[in-house]
N, C-alpha and C positions, 0 to 999 in steps of 0.2 A: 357248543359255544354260541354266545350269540349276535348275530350277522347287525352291525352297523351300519345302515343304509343313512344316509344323508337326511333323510328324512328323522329319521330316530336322535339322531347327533344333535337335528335342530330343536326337535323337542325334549329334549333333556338338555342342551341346554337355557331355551326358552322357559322350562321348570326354575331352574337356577335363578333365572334374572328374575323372574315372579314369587322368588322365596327370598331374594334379596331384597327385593321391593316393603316386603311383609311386616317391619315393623316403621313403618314411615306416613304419613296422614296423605289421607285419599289425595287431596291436590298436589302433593310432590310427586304420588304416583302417578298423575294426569301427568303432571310436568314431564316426567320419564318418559313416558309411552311417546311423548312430542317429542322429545327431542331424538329419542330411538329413531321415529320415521323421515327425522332429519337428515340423521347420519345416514339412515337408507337408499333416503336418494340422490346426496352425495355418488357422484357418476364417479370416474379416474380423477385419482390422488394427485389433480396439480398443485403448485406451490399454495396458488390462492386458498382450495380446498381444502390442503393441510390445516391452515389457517381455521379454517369454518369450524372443521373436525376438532382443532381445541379447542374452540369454543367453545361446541357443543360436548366435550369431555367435564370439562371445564365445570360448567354447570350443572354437569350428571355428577361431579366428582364432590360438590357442595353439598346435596342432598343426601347422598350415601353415605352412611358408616361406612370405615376404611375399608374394613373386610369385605363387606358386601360388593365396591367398589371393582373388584377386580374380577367376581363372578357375573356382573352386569355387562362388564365389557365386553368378557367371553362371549358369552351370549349376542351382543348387539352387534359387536365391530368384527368375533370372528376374529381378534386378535389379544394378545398377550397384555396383562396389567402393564408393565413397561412401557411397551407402545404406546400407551393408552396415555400416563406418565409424560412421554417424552412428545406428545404429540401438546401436552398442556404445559408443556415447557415453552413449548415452540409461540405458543399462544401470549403467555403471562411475560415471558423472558424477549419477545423478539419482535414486540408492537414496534418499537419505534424504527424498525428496519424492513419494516410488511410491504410497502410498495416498491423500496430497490429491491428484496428477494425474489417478488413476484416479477417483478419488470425480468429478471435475470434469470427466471424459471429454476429455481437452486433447488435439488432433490429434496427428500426427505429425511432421506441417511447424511446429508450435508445440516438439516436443517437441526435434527435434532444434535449434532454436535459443538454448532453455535448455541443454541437453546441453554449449552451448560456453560459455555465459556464467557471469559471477562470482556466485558463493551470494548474495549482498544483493540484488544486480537478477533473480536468479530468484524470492527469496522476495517481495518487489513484486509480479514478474506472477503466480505462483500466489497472494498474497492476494486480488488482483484479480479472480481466476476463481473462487477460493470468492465474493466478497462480489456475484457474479452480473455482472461485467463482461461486455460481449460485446467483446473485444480482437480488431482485427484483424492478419495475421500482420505488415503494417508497425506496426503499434501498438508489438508485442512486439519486434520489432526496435529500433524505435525507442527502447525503455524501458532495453532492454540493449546498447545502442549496439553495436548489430550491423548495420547497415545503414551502409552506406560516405556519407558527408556529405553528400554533393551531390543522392544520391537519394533519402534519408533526410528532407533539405530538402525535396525535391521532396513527398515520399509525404504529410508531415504540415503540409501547406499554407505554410510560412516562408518560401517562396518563392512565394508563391502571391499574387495580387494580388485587391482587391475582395471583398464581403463573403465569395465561397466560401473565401478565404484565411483572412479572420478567422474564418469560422465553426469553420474545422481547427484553427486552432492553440488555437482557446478549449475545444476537443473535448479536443483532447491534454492541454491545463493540465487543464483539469477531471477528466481518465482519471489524471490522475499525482497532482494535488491530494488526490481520492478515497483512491486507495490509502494515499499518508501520512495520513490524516486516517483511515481505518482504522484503519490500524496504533497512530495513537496512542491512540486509542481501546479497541481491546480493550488494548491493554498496564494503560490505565488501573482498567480494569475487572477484570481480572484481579489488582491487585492490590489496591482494594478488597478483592473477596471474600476473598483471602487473608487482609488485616488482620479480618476479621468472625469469619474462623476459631475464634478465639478463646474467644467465645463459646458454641461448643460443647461447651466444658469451662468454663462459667461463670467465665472470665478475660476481661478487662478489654481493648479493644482499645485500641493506642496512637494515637493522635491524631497528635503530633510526626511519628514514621516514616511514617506513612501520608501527608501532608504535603511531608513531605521528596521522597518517592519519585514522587510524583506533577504537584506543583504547577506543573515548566518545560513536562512535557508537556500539562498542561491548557490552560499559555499557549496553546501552541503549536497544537494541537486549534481552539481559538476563534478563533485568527486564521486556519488554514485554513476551518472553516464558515463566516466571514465570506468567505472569498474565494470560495470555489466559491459559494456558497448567497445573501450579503444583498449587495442591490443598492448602490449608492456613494451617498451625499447630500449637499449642505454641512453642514460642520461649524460654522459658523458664519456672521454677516454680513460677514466679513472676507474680502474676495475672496481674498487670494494664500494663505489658509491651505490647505492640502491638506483634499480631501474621505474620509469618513470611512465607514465599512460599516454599512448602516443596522437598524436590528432586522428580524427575519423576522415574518410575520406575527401579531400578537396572538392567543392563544387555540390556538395549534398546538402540535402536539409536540414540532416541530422549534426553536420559539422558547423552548420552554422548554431544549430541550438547550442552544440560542444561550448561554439567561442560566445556564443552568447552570455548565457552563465558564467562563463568567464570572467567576463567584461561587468556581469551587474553585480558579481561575489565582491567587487573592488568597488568604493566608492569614489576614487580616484579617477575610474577609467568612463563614467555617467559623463553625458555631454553637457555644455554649461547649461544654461536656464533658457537660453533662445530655444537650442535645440531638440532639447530637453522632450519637450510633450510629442513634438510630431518621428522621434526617438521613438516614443511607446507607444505610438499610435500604427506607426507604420512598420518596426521593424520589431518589437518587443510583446506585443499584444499577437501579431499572426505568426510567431514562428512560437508561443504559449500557448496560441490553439491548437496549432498542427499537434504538438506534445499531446496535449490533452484530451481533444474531438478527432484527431485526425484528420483537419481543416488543412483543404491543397495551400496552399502558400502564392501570394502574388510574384508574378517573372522579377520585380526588382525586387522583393526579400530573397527570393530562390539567390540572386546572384550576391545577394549583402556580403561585405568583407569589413572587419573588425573593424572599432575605429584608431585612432593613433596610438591611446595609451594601450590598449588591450593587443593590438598587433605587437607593438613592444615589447610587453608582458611577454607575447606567446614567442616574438624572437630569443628575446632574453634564456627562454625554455630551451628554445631549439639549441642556443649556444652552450648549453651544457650547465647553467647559473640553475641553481636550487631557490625554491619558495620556502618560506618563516614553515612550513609544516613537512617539508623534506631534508630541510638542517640538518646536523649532525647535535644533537642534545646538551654536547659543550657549547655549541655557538648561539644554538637559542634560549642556553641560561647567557649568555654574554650580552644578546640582543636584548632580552627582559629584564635583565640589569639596570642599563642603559634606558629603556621605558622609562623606570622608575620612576624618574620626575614627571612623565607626562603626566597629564588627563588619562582617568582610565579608558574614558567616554572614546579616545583616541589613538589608543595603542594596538588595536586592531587595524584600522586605518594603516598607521606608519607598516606594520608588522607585513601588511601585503603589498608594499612599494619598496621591501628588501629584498634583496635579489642576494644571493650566496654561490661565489664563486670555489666549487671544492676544488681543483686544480690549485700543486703546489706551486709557488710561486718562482722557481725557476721554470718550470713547464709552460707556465703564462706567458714568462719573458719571450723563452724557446719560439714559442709561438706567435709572439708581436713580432720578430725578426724575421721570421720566417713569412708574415707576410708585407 
């Protein structure tokens, strides 16, 4: 039999890549041999060098006939055409995301699985790995539905029985929850500062657009942190009403972000036009960074307490009154009825300054006498 020594491995397959080479003009084959001693000294496979490496595959993969293509690699890289493949995936597919992955040191088993997935669910997992996620590679499969159903199911507990089952899938909701509730968040913040711009040339920022541009995703924002972050409570003494997201604790940062979003989802609850800029200067601007950078927060945003309409609002909650998106389905066709003649431009507005009292109406009374 005969004995395999490392040395022999390398010259059969150094043979290969020199018979690959063979029908192709002298200066592709100079080309080759450069970029071989490229990939050579290529040191450890960090993110950047991933990068290099399809490059330099990239180029070799130009020159070669298909076939030949995969004996060259053998040869050079010591690894599988695939590799080889998913390493010029990484290259062709994932330019416009090359400085957040490197900034964020993202594996190679991570990288070649965005490599094949659609731009929306790559920008997901790389926001995820800036905002310090620790993703694992079924995670990232699983976000970019690259992971085939069954094992997919399997990896992130859906099939998974007793608490370690619930504990998974409450992991995953909360890993994907995070990422949107990111994303709506710098978006939001991002365009604050924009409308503040203004005042750098001692112009007037517009209230209306800044409003407009913002106000669905703030909804949106608050019912996420209510979902990942505040615990469920009744909403009222009325058993079969649905239970409702409770405040996060008094006195914290994060409760004030809570009422924050609160207060900007309504355009009702914005302070008039005086108050308006030194509003998002001082109180809306640093508690969207803290959210975002993790920026400490000044002692009088730390202590902020909602303003008039938004404490309201949030008594209104505590009193057991339902919002236009916790109704009961007959009353908020009764409600959009009733819109009907409005402005469409306005029936979002009106729709978050109704308050719904589920308690029956002798219960109410019961209750006014009683105090």
């Amino acid at each position: 039999m005969t004995k395999y020594t490392h040395k022999k491995i390398s010259a059969k397959l150094a043979a290969k890549a020199e018979k690959a080479t063979g029908d192709i003009s002298h200066e592709d084959v100079s080309e080759l041999e450069a970029i071989g001693e490229d990939i050579r000294s290529l040191g450890r496979r960090t993110t950047g060098q991933g990068y290099e490496l399809g490059s330099y595959l990239a180029r070799a993969k130009a020159i070669l006939p298909e076939r030949a293509f995969g004996a060259w690699v053998k040869a050079i890289c010591k690894f599988t055409p695939k590799t080889a493949r998913n390493y010029v995936a990484v290259h062709e597919n994932l330019a416009a995301y090359k400085e957040r992955l490197v900034t964020t040191g993202t594996a190679p088993t991570t990288l070649f699985i965005l490599a094949h997935a659609d731009k929306e669910k790559v920008e997901d997992v790389v926001t995820a790995f800036e905002l310090g996620e620790k993703l694992t590679v079924a995670q990232v499969k699983a976000m970019v539905g690259a992971a085939p159903a069954k094992k997919m199911a399997c990896d992130t507990g859906h099939n998974l029985g007793g608490a370690t089952g619930l504990r998974k899938i409450a992991q995953l909701k909360v890993a994907e929850d995070s990422v949107k509730f990111f994303q709506l968040v710098m978006g939001i913040l991002s365009r604050v500062e924009k409308a503040l711009e203004p005042l750098d040339k001692k112009r007037s920022v517009v209230k209306g657009a800044l409003q407009k541009s913002i106000v669905h995703d703030c909804r949106h924002a608050h019912d996420l942190i209510n979902s990942i972050a505040a615990p469920l409570e009744p909403s009222s003494m009325v058993a079969n009403t649905n239970w409702q997201p409770a405040k996060l604790p008094e006195g914290t940062a994060w409760r004030n972000v809570q009422a924050l979003l609160l207060r900007m989802g309504g355009v009702e609850a914005w302070p008039d036009r005086h108050a308006f800029v030194p509003w998002l200067q001082t109180e809306v601007v640093p508690l969207l960074r803290f959210v975002v950078h993790g920026e400490a927060l000044p002692a009088d945003v730390e202590d902020e307490t909602p303003g008039p309409v938004a404490a309201q609002r949030e008594e209104d909650a505590d009193d057991g009154f339902l919002a236009y998106d916790q109704m009961p389905p007959d009353v908020q066709d009764t409600i959009d009825r009733a819109l009907a003649i409005v402005s469409p431009d306005s029936r979002d507005e009106i729709r978050a300054q109704i308050m719904f009292d589920p308690r029956p109406i002798k219960r109410r009374a019961a209750c006014g006498a009683d105090s």
